[in-house]
N, C-alpha and C positions, 0 to 999 in steps of 0.2 A: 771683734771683741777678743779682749786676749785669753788664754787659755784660763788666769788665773780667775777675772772677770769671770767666765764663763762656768767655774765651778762653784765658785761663792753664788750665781746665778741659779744654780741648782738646790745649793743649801738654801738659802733663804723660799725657795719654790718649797721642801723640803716643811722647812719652818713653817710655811703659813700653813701648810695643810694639817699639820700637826695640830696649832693653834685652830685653825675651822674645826678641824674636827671635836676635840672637846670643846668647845663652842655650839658645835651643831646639836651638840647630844644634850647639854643645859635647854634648849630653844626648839627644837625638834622633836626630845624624847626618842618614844618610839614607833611613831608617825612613818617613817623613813621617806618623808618629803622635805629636801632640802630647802623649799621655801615654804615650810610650814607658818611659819610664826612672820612671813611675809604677806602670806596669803592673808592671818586670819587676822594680822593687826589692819591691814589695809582693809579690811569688810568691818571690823569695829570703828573704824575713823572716817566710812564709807565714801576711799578714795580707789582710784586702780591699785594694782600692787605695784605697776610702775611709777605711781604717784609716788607712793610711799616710801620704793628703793631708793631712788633721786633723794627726799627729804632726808634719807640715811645718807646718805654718800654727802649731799650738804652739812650736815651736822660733823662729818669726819674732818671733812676740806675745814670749816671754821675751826675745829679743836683746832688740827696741825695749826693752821695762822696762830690762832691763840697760843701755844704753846712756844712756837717760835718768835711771836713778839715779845716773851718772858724770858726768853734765853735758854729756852728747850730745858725752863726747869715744868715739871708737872707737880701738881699735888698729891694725885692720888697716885703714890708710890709704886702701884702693881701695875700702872698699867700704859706702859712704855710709850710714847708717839712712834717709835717702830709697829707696835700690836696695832696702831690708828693707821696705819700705813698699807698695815696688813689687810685688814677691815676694809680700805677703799679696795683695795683688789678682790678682795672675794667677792662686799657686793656689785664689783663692778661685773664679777663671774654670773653671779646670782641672776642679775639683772639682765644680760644676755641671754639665761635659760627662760628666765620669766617672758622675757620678747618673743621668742622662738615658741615657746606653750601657746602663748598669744596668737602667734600667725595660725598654730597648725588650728587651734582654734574660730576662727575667723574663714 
């Protein structure tokens, strides 16, 4: 990776947690359980929370298609297919600690 690469890599690292974080505090409160609102939508919909993160991460993967079959215009103006980008990474984040809860669990 070239140096330039590798700091733009950093920024956008930078970016997302910026964006997760006011994110987590709308969905979270002040729970301070970062898969708060994983845990309890998946016991309302009475699936695993790994059900549920998948179904999120599905719902991400079809925007992006959707967006970029339109020519990466979106409608709702605030909210980037980068921020959708973002999203698949965190709950891909998310979803590795929900696994790991899981094992120690088990």
């Amino acid at each position: 990776m070239n140096p330039d690469s590798l700091s733009r890599f950093d920024e956008l690292l930078a970016q997302m947690k910026t964006l997760h974080d006011a994110k987590r505090s709308d969905y979270t409160g002040t729970s301070g359980d970062v898969l708060h609102n994983y845990r309890n939508s998946a016991k309302l919909a009475g699936i695993s929370m790994q059900q549920g993160m998948f179904a999120r991460l599905c719902e991400k993967v079809i925007r992006i298609s959707s967006v970029l079959s339109n020519g990466g215009e979106t409608k709702v103006s605030d909210e980037k297919i980068t921020d959708t980008y973002f999203d698949l990474a965190v709950i891909s984040l998310l979803s590795i600690i929900a696994s790991e809860e899981q094992e120690r669990v088990v």
